[in-house]
MIDRENVEX-950785 format. One line per 3 residues: number of its first residue (from 1); their letters; for each residue x, y, z of N, C-alpha, C. Coordinates in nm, 4 decimals. Layout:
REM MIDRENVEX-950785
NUM	a	X:Y:Z:X:Y:Z:X:Y:Z ~ ... .
END
This chain:
REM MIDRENVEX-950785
1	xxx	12.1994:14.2768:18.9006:12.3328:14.2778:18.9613:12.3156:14.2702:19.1119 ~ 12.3799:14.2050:19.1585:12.3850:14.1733:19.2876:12.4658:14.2937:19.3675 ~ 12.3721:14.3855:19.4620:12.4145:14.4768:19.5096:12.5349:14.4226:19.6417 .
4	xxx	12.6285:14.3049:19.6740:12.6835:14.3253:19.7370:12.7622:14.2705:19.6543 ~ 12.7915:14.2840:19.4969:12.9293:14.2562:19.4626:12.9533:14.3947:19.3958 ~ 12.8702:14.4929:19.3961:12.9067:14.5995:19.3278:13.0079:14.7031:19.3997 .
7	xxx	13.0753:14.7464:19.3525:13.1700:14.8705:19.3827:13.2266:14.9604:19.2643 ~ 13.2139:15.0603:19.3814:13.2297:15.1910:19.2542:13.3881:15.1762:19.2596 ~ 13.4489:15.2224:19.1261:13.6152:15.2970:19.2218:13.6291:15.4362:19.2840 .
10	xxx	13.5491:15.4783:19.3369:13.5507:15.5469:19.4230:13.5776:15.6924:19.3798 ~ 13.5829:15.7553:19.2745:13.6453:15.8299:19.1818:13.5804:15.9689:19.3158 ~ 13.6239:16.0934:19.2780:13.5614:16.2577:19.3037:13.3961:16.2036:19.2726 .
13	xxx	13.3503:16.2813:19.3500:13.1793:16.2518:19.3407:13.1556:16.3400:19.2287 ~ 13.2569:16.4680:19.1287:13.2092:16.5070:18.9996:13.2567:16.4177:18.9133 ~ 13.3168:16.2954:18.9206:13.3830:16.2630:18.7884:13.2534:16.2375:18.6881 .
16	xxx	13.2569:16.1758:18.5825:13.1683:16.1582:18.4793:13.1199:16.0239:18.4454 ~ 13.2422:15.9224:18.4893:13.2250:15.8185:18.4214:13.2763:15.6945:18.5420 ~ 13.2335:15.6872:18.6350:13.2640:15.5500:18.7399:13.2411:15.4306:18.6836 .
19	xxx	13.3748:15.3257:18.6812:13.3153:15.2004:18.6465:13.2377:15.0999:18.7783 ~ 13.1335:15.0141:18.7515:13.0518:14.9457:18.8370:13.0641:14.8121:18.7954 ~ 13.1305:14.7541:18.8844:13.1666:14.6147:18.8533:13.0009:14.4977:18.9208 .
22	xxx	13.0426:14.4051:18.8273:12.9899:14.2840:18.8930:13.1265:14.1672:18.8938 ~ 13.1241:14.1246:19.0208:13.2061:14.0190:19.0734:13.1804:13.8871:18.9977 ~ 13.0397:13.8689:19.0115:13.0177:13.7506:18.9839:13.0287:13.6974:18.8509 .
25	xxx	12.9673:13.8217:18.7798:12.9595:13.7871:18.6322:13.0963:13.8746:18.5565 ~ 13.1629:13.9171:18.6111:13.2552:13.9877:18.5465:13.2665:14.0873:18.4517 ~ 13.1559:14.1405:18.4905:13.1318:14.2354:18.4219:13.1481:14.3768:18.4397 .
28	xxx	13.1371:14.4869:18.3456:13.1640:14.6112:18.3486:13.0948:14.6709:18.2693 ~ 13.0757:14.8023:18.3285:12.9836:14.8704:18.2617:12.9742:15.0400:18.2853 ~ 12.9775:15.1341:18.2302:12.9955:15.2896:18.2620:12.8412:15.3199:18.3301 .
31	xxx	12.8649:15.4009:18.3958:12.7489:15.4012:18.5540:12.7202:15.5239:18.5062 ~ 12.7249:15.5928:18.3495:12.6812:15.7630:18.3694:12.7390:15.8567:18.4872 ~ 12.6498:15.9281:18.5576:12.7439:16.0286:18.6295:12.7300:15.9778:18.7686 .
34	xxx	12.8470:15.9990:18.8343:12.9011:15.9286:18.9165:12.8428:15.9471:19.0665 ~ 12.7419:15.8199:19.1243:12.6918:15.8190:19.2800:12.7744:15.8564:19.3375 ~ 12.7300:15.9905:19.4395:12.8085:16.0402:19.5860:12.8509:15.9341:19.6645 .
37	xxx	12.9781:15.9317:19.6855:12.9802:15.8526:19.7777:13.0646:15.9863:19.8742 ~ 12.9744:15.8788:20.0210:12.9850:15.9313:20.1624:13.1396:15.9454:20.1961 ~ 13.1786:16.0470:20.3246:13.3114:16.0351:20.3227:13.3115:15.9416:20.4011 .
40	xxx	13.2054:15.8979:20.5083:13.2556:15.7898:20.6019:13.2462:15.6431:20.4767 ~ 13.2022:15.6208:20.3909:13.2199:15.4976:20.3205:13.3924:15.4977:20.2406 ~ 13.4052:15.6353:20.1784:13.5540:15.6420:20.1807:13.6866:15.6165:20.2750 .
43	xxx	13.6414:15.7065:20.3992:13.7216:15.6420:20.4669:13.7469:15.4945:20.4884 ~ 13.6159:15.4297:20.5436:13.6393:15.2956:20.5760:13.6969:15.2281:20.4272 ~ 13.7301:15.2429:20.3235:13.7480:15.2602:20.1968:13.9285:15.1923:20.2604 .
46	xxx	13.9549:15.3714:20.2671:14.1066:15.3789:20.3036:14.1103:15.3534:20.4060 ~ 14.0704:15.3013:20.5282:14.1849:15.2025:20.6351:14.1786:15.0815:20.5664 ~ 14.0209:15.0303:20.5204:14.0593:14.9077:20.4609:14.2257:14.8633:20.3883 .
49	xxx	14.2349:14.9644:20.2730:14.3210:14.9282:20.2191:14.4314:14.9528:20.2703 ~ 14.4437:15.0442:20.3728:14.5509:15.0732:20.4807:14.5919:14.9685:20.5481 ~ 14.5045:14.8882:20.6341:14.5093:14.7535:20.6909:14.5427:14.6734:20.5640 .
52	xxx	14.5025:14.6542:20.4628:14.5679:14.5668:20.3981:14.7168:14.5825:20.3603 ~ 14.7352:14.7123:20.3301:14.8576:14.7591:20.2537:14.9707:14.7184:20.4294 ~ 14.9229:14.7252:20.5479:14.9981:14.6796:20.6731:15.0244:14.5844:20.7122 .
55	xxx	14.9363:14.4501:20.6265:14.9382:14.3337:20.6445:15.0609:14.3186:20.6296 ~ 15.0923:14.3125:20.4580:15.2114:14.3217:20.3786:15.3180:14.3906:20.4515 ~ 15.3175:14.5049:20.4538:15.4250:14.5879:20.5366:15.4460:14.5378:20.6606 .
58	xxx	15.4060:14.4665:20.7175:15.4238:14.4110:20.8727:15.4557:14.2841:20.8940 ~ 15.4015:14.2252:20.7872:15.5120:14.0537:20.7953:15.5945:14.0962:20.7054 ~ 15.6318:14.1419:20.5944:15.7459:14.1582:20.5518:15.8880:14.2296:20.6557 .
61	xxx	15.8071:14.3195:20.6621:15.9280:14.4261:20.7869:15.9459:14.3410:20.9274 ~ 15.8130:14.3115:20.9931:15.9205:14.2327:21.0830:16.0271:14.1038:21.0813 ~ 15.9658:14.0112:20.9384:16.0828:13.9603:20.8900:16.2049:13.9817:20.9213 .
64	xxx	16.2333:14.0683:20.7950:16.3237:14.1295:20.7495:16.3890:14.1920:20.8552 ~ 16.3635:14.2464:20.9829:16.4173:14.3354:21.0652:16.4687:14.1796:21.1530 ~ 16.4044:14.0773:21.1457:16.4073:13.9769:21.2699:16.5472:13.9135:21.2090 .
67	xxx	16.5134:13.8754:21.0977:16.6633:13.8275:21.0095:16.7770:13.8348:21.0387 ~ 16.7578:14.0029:20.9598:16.9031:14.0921:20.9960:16.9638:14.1386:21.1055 ~ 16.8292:14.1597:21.2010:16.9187:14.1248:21.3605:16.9982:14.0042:21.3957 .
70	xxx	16.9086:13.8877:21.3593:16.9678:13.7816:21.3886:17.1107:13.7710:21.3649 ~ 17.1353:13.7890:21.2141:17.2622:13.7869:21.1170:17.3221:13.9106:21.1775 ~ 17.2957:13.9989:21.2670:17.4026:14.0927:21.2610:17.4247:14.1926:21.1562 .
73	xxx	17.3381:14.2113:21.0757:17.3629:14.3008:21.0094:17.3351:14.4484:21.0435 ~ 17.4237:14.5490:20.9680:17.3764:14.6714:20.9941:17.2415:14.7250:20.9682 ~ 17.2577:14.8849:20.9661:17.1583:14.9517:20.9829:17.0699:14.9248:20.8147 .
76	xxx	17.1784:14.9925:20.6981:17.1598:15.0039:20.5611:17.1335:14.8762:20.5425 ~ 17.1391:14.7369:20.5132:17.1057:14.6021:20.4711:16.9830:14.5720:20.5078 ~ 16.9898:14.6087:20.7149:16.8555:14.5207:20.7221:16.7140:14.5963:20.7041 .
79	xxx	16.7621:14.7441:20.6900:16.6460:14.8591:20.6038:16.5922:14.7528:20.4638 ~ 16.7202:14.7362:20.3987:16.6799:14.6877:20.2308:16.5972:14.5312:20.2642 ~ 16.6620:14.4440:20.3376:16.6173:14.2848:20.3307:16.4959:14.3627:20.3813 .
82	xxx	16.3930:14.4279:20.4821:16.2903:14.4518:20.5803:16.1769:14.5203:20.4317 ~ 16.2456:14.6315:20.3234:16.1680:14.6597:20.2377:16.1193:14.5451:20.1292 ~ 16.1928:14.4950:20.0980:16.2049:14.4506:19.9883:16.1234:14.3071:20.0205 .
85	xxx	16.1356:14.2645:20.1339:16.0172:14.1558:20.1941:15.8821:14.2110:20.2248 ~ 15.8510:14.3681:20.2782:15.7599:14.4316:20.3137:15.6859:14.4309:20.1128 ~ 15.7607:14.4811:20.0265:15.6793:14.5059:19.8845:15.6589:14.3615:19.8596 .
88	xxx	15.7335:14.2896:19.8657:15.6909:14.1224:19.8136:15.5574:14.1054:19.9142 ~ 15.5802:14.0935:20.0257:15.4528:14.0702:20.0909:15.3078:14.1480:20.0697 ~ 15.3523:14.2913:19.9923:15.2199:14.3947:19.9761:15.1688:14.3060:19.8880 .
91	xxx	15.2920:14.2907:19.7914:15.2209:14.2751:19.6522:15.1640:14.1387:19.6340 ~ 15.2103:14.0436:19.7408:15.1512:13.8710:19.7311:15.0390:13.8947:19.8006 ~ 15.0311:13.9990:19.8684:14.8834:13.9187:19.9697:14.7762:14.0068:19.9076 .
94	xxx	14.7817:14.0779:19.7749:14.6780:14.1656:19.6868:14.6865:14.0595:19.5269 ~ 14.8167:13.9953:19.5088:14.7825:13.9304:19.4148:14.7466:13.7873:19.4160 ~ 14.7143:13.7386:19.5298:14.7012:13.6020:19.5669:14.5843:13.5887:19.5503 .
97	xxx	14.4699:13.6818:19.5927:14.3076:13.6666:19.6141:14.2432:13.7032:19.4586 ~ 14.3500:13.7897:19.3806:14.2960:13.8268:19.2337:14.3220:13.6666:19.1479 ~ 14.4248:13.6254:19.1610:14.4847:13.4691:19.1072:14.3537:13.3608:19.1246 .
100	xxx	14.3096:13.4415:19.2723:14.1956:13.3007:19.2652:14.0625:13.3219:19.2279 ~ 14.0392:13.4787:19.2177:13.9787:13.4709:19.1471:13.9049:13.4447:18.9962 ~ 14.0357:13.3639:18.9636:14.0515:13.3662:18.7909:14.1269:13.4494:18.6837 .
103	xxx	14.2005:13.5290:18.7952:14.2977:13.6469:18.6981:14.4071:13.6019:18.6342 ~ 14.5091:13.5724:18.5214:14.6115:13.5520:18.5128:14.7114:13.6503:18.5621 ~ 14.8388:13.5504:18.6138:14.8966:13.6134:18.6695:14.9298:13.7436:18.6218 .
106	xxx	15.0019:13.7690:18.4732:15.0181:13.9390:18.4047:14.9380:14.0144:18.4678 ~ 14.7912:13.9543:18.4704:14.7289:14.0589:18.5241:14.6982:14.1274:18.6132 ~ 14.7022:14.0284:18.7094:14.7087:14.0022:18.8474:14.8475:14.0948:18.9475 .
109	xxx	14.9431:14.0795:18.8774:15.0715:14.1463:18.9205:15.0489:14.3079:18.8974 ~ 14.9749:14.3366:18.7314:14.9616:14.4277:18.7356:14.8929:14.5532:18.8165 ~ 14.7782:14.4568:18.8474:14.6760:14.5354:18.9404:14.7599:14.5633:19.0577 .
112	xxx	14.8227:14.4542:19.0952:14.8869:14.4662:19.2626:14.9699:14.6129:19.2566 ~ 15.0506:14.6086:19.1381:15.1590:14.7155:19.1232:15.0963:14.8352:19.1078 ~ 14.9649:14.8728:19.0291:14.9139:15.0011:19.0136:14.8489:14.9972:19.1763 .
115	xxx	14.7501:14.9187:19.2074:14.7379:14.9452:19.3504:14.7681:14.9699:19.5020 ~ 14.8965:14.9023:19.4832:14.9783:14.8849:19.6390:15.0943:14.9952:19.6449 ~ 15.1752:15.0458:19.5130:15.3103:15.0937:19.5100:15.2709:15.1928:19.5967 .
118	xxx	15.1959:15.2846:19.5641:15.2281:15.4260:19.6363:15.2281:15.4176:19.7987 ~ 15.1230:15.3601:19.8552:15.0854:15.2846:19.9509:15.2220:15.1788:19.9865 ~ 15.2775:15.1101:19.9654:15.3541:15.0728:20.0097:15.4940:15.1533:20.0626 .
121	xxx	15.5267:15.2314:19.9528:15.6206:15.3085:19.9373:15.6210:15.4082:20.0598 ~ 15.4504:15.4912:20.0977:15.4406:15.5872:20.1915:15.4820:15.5216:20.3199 ~ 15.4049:15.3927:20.3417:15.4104:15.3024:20.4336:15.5717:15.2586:20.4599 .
124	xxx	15.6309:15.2316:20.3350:15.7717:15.2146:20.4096:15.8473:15.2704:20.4651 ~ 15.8595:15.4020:20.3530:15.9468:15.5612:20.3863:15.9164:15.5598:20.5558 ~ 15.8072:15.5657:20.5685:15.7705:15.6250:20.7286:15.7867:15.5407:20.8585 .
127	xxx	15.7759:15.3892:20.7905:15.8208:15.2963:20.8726:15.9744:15.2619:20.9459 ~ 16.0154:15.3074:20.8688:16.1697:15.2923:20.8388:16.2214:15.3911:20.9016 ~ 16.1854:15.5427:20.8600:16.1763:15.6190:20.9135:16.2350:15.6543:21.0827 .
130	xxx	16.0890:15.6484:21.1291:16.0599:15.6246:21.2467:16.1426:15.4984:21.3440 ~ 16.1956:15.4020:21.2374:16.2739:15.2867:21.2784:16.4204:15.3491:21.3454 ~ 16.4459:15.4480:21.2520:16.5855:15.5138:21.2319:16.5699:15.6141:21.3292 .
133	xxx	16.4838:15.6545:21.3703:16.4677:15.7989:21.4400:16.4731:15.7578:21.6142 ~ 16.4244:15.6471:21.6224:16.3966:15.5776:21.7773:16.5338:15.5290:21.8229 ~ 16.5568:15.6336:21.9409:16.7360:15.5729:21.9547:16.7524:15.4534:22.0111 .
136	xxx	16.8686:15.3775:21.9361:16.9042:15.2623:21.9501:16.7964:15.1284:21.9312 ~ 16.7187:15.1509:21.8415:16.6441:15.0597:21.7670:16.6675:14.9541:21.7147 ~ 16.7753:15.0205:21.6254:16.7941:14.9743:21.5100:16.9107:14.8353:21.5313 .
139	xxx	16.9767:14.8700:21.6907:17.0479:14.8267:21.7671:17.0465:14.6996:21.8505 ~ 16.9387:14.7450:21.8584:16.8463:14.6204:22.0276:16.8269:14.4986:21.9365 ~ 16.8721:14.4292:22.0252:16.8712:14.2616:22.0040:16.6817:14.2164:21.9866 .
142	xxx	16.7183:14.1163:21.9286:16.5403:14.0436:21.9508:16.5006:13.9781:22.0505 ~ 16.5767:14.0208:22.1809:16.5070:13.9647:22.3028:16.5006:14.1382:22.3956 ~ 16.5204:14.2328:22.3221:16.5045:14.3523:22.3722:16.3840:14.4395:22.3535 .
145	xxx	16.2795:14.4858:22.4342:16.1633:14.5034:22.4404:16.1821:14.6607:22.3152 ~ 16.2875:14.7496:22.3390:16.3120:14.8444:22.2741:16.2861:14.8389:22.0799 ~ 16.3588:14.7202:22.0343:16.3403:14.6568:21.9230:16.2166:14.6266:21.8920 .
148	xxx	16.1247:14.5541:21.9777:15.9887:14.5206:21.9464:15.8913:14.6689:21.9644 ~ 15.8858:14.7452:22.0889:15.8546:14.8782:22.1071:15.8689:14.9430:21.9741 ~ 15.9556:14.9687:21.9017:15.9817:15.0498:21.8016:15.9508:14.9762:21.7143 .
151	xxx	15.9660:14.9069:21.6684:15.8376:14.8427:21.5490:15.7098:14.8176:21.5661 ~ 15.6940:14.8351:21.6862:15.5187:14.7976:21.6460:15.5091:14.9932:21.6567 ~ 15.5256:15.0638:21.6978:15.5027:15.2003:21.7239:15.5366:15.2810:21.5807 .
154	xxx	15.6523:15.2350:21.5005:15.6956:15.2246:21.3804:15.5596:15.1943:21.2949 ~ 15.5087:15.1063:21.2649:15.4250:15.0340:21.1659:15.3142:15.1361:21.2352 ~ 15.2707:15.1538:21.3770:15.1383:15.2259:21.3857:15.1264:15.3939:21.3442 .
157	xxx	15.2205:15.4433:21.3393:15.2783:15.5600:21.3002:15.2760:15.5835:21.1432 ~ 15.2945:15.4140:21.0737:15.2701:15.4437:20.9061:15.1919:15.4065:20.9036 ~ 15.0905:15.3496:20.9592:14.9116:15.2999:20.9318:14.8574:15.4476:20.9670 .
160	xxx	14.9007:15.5450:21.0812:14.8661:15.6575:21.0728:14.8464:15.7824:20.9531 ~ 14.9870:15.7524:20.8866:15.0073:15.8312:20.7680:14.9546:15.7948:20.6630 ~ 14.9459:15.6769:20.6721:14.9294:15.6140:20.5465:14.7536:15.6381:20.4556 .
163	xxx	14.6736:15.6522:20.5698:14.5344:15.6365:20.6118:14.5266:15.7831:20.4454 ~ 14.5353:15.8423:20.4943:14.5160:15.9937:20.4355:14.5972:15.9470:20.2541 ~ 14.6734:15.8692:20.2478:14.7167:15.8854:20.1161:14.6470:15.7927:20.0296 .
166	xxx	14.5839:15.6697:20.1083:14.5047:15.6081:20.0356:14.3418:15.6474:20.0120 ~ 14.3138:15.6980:20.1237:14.1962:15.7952:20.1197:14.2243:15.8953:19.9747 ~ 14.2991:15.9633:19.9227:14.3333:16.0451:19.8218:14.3280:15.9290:19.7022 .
169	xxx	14.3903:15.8963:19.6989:14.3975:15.7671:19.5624:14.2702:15.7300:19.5292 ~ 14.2027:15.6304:19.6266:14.0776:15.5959:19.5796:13.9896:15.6938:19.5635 ~ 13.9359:15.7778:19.6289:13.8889:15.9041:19.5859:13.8975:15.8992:19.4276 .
172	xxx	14.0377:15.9485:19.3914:14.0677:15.9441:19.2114:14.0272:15.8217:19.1703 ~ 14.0584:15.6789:19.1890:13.9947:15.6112:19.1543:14.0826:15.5230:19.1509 ~ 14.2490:15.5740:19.1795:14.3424:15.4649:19.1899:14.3509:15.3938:19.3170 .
175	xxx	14.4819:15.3706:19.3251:14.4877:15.2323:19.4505:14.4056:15.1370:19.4507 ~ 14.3246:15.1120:19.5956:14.3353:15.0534:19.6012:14.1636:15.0139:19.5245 ~ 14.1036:15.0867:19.4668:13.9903:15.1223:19.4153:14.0015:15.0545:19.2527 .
178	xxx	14.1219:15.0245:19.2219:14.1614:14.9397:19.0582:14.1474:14.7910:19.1314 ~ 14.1693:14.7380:19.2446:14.1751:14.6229:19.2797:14.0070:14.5975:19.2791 ~ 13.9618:14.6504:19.3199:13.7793:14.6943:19.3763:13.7195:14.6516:19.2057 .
181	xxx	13.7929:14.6767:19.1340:13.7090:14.6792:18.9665:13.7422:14.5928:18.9336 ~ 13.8009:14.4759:18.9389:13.9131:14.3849:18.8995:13.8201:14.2652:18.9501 ~ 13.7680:14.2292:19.0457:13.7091:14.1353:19.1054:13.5795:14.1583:19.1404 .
END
């Protein structure tokens, strides 16, 4: 097995049973009791998937926020158009690279959804959040530095939070650590 396609999912260093993928050959196989892994390999673990899970959350949301300014819409709409482009975008730019790898789509969607939701979800709540909390944000035109200020400070504020919840997941072995076994 080719030691740079292998990955653990990252499970508690007591679990029992880590799966150890091969990429290439697609294979799987139970690893007995489960290699320590380091916390600094975890971490870099969870920003990874943090940065990924922000990709998504950050062209979707500024979309969505650029839109509904445009259009004039309120506060409640351009929250929903900004989420709802932010989860489409989590979930396309985690199921796009599984697709090519040979996944069918069912499956492919599925992984995205067990891997990205929680992570997206933390990432939005807080994005949004913080969107709502910054006075007159939500307000400022798209030629107003205030509008751009608060979204990028917005999104760095849920890459902040976010860091720690995906760190927890993969640890267990979910997030973004089911995508990690998959390919």
């Amino acid at each position: 097995m080719n030691p740079a396609h292998e990955h653990s999912t990252a499970q508690h260093p007591t679990a029992q049973h880590p799966v150890i993928t091969s990429a290439a050959a697609g294979e799987h196989r139970s690893a007995g009791p489960a290699p320590a892994i380091t916390r600094r390999r975890l971490r870099r673990l969870a920003v990874s998937a943090t940065l990924h899970c922000l990709s998504g959350c950050a062209v979707g949301e500024v979309l969505g926020m650029v839109l509904a300014t445009w259009w004039g819409w309120s506060d409640l709409p351009s929250i929903a158009l900004a989420v709802a482009l932010a989860f489409f975008f989590g979930y396309a730019f985690t199921t796009w690279p599984l697709l090519r790898s040979g996944l069918q789509l069912r499956r492919a969607v599925r992984i995205a959804l067990a891997a990205d939701t929680v992570s997206l979800i933390t990432m939005e709540t807080i994005d949004n959040a913080v969107m709502l909390i910054v006075p007159g944000a939500m307000d400022a035109g798209l030629g107003n530095a205030l509008f751009w200020g608060a979204l990028a400070f917005s999104l760095a504020v849920a890459f902040v939070l976010t860091v720690p919840v995906n760190y927890a997941l993969i640890r267990r072995g979910k997030g973004h650590a089911v995508v990690h076994a998959s390919h």
